[in-house]
C-alpha positions, 0 to 999 in steps of 0.5 A, spaced: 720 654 802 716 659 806 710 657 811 704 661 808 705 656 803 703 650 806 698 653 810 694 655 803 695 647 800 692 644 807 687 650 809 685 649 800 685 641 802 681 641 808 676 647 805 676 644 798 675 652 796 680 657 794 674 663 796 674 659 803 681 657 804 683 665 802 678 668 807 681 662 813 689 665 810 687 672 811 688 674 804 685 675 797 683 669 792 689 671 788 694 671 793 692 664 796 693 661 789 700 664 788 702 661 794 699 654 792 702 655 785 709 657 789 708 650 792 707 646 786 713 648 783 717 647 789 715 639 789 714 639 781 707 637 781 700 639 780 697 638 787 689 640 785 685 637 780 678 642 778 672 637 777 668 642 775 666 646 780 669 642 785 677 642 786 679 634 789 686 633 791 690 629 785 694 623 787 701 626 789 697 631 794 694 626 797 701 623 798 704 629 801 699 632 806 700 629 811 707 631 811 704 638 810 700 637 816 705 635 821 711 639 819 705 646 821 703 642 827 711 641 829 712 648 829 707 650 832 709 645 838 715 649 837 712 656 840 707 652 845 715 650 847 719 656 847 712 659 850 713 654 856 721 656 856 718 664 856 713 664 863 708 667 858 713 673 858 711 672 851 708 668 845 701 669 842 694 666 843 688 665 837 681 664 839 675 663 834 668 664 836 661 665 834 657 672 835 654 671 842 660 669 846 666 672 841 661 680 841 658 680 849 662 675 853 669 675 851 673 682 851 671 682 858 676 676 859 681 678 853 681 685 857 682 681 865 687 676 861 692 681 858 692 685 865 695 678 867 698 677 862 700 683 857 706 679 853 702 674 850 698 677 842 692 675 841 688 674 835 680 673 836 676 672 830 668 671 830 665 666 825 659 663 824 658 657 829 659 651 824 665 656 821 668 655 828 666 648 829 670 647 823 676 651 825 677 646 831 676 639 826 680 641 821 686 644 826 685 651 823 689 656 827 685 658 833 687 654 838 681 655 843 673 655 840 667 658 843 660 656 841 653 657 844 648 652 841 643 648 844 647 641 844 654 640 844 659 637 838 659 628 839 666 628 835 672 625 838 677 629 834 674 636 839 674 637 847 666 640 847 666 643 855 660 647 857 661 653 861 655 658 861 648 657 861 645 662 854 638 663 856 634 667 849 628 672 849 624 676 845 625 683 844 621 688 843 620 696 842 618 700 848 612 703 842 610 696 840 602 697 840 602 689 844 607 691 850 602 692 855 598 687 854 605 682 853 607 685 860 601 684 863 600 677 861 607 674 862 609 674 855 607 672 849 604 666 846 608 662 840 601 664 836 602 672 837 609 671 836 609 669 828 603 674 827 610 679 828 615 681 823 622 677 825 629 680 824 634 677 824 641 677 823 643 673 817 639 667 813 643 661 815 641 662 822 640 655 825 634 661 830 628 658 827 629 650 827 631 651 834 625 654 835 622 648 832 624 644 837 624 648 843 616 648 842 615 641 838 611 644 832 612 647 825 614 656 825 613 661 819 613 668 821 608 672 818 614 677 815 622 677 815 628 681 815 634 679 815 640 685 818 646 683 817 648 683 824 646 683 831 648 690 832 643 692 826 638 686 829 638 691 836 637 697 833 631 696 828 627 693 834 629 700 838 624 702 831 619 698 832 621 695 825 620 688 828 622 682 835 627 678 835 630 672 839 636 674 841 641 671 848 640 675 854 647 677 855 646 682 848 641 686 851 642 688 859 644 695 857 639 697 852 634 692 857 637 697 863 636 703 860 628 701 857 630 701 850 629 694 850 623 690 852 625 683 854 619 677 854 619 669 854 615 664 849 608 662 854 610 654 854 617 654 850 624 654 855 630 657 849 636 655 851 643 654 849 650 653 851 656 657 851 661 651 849 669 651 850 672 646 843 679 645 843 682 639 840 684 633 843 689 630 839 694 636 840 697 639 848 694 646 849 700 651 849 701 654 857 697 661 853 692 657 852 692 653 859 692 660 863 686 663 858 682 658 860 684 659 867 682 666 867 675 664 863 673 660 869 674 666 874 671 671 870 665 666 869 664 664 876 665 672 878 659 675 873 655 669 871 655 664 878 648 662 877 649 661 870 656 658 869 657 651 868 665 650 869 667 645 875 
């Protein structure tokens, strides 16, 4: 019985997708599927039943999950214990974070961490917010979470921490025609900004409906681009290809060195909320315990008026 194994039969059963569940293992498609055929010949059973294009778990699944579950989340207490034993002389720490925080905020903690503590591995994966929520509920690998959203996540399954304060601003070109008159004006007003061509960084971006409800009525943009990254986002408003609305903390070097011109919505207040998620139900691991020891130093040393940890 091998652990990859078991792994790829709960992530199929929680993710009801084999692309997902490959994408969750770090693997192909087809080798997630091999590990679960592998599974269902050591139980002699079929473990999946395909309706259609969805997968539901068959009867004898639904009997042996649970028992797939507790025997991952043993041997995962089995580290946290040999972890303890080591004095954090060794041992391993997996994060999951959206853009924001997992880009801009947390190599400069992972950097102070290791200096403290060069024994432990680190495994930092940037996700989507809602992929991240998901790795904290349905006990994926990542011990620790990082999102930045307008609200925190009401599940009692999830520790959801605010720590920092994420303040958003429009962005725009150093050659944008209405710079001067925006510079002078303090800003832009929401009608001048849906005049512009909006870039954003990929088409499920929860961006607009915050928007909406930063400024309590319906937004259309003249014109949208979507990137594919924040990168890409930063580098075609350097063009004059466009504005967008990004957080502040992606932007102080290009803003410092005027590249980037940096401006508030007349009458709207946009801001999120970096949270730390982690489960409720499970020990943090002393690994875990000294990152977010470090976190907080870090936060309270380089964001004093923006840090929210007590």
């Amino acid at each position: 019985m091998k652990i990859e194994n078991l792994e790829a039969f709960v992530k199929i059963a929680q993710l009801r997708s084999f692309t997902q569940a490959a994408d969750a293992c770090f693997c192909t498609q087809a080798t997630i599927s091999l590990r679960l055929k592998n599974l269902e010949m050591y139980f002699k059973t079929q473990l999946f039943d395909r309706v259609g294009r969805n997968i539901e778990l068959t009867e004898e699944g639904r009997r042996i999950l649970p028992f797939c579950q507790s025997a991952l989340s043993s041997l995962e207490q089995s580290k946290i214990e040999l972890e303890a034993m080591n004095g954090l002389t060794t041992g391993s720490l997996a994060l999951c974070s959206s853009n924001t925080p997992g880009t801009y905020l947390l190599p400069r903690i992972i950097a102070e961490y290791h200096k403290q503590y060069s024994g432990i591995d680190i495994d930092s994966r940037i996700r989507y917010a809602r992929d991240v929520i998901q790795e904290m509920l349905f006990d994926g690998e990542a011990e620790l979470g990082f999102v930045s959203q307008p609200e925190g996540i009401d599940d009692k399954k999830i520790t959801c921490q605010p720590v920092l304060t994420d303040e958003l601003c429009v962005i725009v070109s150093s050659e944008h025609e209405s710079l001067s008159r925006w510079l002078q004006q303090g800003g832009l007003t929401m009608r001048e900004l849906q005049k512009q061509t909006l870039l954003l960084s990929n088409q499920k971006t929860s961006l607009i409906a915050n928007l909406e409800r930063a400024s309590a009525g319906k937004v259309k943009f003249n014109t949208q681009i979507v990137l594919g990254s924040m990168e890409a986002v930063k580098k075609a408003v350097c063009l004059n290809t466009g504005i967008a609305i990004v957080s502040q903390f992606l932007i102080q070097d290009e803003v410092k060195e005027k590249k980037l011109f940096q401006l508030r919505i007349k009458g709207v207040n946009l801001q999120r909320t970096v949270y730390l998620l982690h489960r409720r139900n499970r020990s943090l691991s002393p690994a875990a315990q000294a990152f977010i020891r470090v976190l907080e130093t870090e936060l309270l040393t380089q964001y004093p008026e923006r840090c929210l940890v007590e």
